[in-house]
C-alpha positions in Angstrom: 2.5 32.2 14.3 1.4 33.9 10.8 4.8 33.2 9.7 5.2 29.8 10.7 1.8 29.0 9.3 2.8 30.3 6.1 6.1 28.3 5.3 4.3 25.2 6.8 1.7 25.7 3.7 4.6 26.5 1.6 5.8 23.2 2.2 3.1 21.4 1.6 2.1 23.0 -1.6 5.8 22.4 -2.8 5.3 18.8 -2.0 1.9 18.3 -3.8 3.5 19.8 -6.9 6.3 17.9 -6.5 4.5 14.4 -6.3 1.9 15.4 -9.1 5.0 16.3 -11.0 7.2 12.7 -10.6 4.1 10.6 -11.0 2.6 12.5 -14.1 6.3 11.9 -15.6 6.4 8.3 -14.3 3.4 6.9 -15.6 4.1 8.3 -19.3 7.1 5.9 -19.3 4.8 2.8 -18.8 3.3 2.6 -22.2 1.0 4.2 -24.7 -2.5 4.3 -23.9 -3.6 4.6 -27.9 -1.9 1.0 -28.0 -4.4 -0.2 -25.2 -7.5 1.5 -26.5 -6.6 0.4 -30.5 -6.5 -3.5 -29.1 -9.0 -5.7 -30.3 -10.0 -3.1 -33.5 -7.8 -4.9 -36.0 -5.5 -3.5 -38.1 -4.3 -0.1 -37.0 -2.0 2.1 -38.6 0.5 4.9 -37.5 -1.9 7.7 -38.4 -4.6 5.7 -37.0 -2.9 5.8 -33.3 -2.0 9.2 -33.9 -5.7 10.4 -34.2 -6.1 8.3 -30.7 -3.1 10.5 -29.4 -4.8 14.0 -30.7 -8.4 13.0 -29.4 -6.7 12.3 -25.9 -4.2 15.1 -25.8 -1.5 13.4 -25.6 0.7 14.6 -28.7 1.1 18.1 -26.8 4.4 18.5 -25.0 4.4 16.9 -21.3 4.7 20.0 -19.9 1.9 21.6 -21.5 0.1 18.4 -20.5 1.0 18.7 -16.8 0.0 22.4 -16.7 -3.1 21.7 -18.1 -3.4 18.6 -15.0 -2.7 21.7 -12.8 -5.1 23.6 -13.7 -8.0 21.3 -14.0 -7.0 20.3 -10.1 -7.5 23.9 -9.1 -10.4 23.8 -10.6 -11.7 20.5 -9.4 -11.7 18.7 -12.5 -8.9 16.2 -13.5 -10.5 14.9 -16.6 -12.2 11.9 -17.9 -10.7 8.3 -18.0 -9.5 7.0 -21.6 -11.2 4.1 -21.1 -14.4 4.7 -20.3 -14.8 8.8 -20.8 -15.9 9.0 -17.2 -14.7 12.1 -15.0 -12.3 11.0 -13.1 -13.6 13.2 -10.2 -17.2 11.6 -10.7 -14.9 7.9 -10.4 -12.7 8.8 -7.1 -15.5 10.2 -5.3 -17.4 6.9 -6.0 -14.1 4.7 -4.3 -12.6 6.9 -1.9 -15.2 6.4 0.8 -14.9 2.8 0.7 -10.7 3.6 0.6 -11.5 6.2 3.8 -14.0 3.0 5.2 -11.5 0.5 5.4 -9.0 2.9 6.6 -10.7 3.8 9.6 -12.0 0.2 10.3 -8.2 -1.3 10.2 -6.8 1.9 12.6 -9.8 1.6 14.9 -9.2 -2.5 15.1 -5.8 -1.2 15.6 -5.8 0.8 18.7 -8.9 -1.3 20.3 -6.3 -4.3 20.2 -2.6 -2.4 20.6 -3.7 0.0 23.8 -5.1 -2.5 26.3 -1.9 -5.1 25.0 0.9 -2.7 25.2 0.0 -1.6 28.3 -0.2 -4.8 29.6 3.4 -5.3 28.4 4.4 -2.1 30.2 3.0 -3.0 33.6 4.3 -6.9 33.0 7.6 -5.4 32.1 10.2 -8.6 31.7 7.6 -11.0 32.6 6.1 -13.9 30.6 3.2 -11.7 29.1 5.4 -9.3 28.0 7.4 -11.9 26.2 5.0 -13.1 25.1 3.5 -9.7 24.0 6.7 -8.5 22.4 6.8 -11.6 20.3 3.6 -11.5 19.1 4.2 -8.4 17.9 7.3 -9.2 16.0 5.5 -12.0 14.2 2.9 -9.4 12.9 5.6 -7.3 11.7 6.6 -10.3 9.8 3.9 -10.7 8.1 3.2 -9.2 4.4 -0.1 -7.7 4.1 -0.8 -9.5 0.7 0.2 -12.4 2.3 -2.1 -12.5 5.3 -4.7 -11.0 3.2 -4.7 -14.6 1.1 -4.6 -16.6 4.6 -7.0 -15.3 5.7 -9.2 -15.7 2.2 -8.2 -19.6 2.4 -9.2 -20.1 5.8 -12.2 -17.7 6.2 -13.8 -18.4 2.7 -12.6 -21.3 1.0 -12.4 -23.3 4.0 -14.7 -22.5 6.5 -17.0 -20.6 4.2 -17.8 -18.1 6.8 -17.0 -14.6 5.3 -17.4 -13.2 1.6 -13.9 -13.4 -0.2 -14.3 -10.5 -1.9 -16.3 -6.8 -2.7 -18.1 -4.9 -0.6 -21.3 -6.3 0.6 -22.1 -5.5 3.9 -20.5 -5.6 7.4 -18.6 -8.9 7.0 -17.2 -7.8 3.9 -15.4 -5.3 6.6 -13.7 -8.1 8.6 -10.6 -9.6 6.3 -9.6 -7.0 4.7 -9.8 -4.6 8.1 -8.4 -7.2 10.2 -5.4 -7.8 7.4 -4.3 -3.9 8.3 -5.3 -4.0 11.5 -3.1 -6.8 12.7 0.1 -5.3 10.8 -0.9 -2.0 12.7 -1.1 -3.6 15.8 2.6 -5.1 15.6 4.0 -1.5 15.1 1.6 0.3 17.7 1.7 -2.5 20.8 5.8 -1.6 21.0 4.8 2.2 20.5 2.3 2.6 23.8 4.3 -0.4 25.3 7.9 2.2 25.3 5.7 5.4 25.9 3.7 3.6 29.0 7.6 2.8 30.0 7.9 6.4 29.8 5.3 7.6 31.9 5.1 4.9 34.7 8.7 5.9 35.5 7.1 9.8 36.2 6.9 11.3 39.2 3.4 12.1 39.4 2.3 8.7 38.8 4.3 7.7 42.1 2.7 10.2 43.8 -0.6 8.7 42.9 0.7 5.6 44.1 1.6 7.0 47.2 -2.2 8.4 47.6 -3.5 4.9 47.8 -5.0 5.1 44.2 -6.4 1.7 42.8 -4.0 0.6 39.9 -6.6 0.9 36.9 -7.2 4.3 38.2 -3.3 5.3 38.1 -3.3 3.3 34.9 -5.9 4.6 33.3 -7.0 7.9 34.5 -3.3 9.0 35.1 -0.7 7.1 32.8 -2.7 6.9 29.3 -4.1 10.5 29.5 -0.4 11.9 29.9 0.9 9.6 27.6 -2.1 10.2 25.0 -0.6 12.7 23.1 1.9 11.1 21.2 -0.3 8.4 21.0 -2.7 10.7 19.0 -0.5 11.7 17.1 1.3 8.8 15.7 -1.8 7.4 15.0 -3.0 10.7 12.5 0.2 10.1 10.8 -0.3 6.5 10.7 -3.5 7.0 9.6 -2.1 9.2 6.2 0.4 6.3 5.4 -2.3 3.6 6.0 -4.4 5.1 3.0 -1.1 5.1 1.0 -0.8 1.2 2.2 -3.7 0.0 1.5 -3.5 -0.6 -2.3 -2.7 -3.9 -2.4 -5.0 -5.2 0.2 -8.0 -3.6 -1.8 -6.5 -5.6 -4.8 -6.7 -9.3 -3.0 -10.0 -8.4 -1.7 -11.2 -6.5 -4.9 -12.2 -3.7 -2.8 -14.2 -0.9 -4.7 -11.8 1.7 -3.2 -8.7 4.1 -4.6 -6.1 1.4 -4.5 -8.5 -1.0 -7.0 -9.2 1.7 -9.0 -5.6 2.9 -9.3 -4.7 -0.7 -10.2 -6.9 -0.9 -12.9 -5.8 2.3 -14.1 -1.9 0.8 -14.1 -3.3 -2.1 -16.3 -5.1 0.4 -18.6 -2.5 3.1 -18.9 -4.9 5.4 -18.3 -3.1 8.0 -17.2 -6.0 10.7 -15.9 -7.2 8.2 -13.3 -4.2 7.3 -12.1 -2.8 11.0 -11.7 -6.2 11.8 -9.8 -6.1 9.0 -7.3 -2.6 9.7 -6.5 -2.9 13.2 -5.7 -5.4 12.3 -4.1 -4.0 10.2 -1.6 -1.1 12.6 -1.5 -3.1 15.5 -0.9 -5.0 13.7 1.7 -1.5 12.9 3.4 0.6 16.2 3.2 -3.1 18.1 4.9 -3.1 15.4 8.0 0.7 15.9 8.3 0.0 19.4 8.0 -2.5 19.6 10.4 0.0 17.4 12.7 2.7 20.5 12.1 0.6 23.2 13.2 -1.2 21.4 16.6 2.5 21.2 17.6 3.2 24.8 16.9 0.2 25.8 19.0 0.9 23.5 21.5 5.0 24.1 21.6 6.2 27.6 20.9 9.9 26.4 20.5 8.4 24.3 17.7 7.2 27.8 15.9 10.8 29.1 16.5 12.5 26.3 15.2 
């Protein structure tokens, strides 16, 4: 087991140095930050945006500039923004629990909604509602989130003037942008317990239960969704990693205070600190839950370990 957690960690850490490593290159091709922060000052010579470049570290070698990244992430400190001269650490703890908010609002909408209907689709299997389920489901996968993000602005805001269209303040300020994830969540998820319901109605055990006389919500419930939970669980921790990847864009039509706002911003501002933090932060967040995914199945399946 020693060994298995050791080259799962391996892994990981070769993938978070890995990301850090594309992104830290990638963003350096989208401009020079002296050019954004000498806007608006006048006239401004080569020397002058070359004393930006020395102030900000940026006329050292990339690869002395991504070792020093490295090292101040070990550390816990990824510098300060160019823009403002804020840490960036001080900045992304400020948004990520909004981010981690909205996340867990969308996912939990998510399974509230996609259980109850896919199971319905299971039991209904080639009947109307599971027709009707199925192509429900295939609408929502239709859908772009930016896209149903501003529908649902027009309609809830503009129109009916029920909800806030925008920031954080308070519970309805949850709703759009939550129910914008939740419902492209719910397309994906619905056909997910819907084919593992499938699965597990077809057992033997649950015939057996049938056989005892067992109401159906009992045999539904009790027996069929706890057998067929794990998988459940853990599509939905992995789901949950690629959601806070995901949800940049609907943090931008909602201008929600979270990572994928601030990330934007930082795009716009070249600022290349912020940007680096947020996205090893988001990637560090997902390589530790698919981690953690890795090694529940190794303690759960040995042949997993041996493999």
């Amino acid at each position: 087991m020693a060994k298995f957690l050791f080259y799962r960690v391996l892994q990981a850490l070769f993938v978070l140095i890995a990301v850090t490593l594309i992104v830290s290159f990638a963003i350096r091709l989208t401009g020079d930050p002296a050019v954004m922060l000498a806007q608006g000052a006048g006239s401004i010579t080569e020397a002058d945006l070359e004393r930006i470049r020395e102030a900000l570290g940026l006329n050292q070698p990339f690869l002395v500039q991504y070792l020093e990244f490295l090292k101040g992430l070990f550390t816990g400190d990824m510098g300060r923004s160019f823009m403002g001269g804020t840490s960036v650490s001080e900045l992304i703890g400020r948004a990520l629990p909004a981010t981690l908010a909205l996340a867990f609002a969308s996912l939990l909408i998510s399974i509230v909604v996609s259980i109850p209907l896919g199971i319905k689709a299971a039991v209904s299997r080639g009947k109307w509602p599971d027709q009707m389920i199925r192509i429900l489901s295939l609408v929502g996968l239709s859908f772009p989130n930016f896209w149903l993000a501003i529908m649902l602005v027009l309609l809830f805001s503009i129109t009916l003037n029920l909800l806030p269209p925008s920031g954080m303040e308070g519970w309805q300020s949850f709703i759009m942008p939550a129910a914008t994830m939740g419902i492209i969540l719910t397309a994906t998820n619905v056909r997910l317990v819907r084919t593992t319901m499938l699965e597990t109605l077809r057992s033997q055990y649950i015939m057996v239960a049938r056989a005892k006389g067992l109401s159906n919500s009992v045999v539904l419930y009790k027996h069929a969704l706890r057998n067929c939970s794990i998988p459940l669980i853990t599509y939905f921790g992995l789901q949950f990693g690629g959601l806070l990847g995901g949800i940049v864009v609907v943090e931008r039509v909602f201008n929600w205070p979270g990572l994928g706002t601030l990330a934007f911003d930082a795009v716009a501002a070249r600022d290349y600190p912020v940007l680096q933090g947020v996205i090893t932060v988001l990637s560090l967040m997902i390589i530790s839950i698919n981690l953690l995914v890795d090694v529940a199945y190794g303690f759960v399946d040995p042949r997993v370990r041996k493999s």
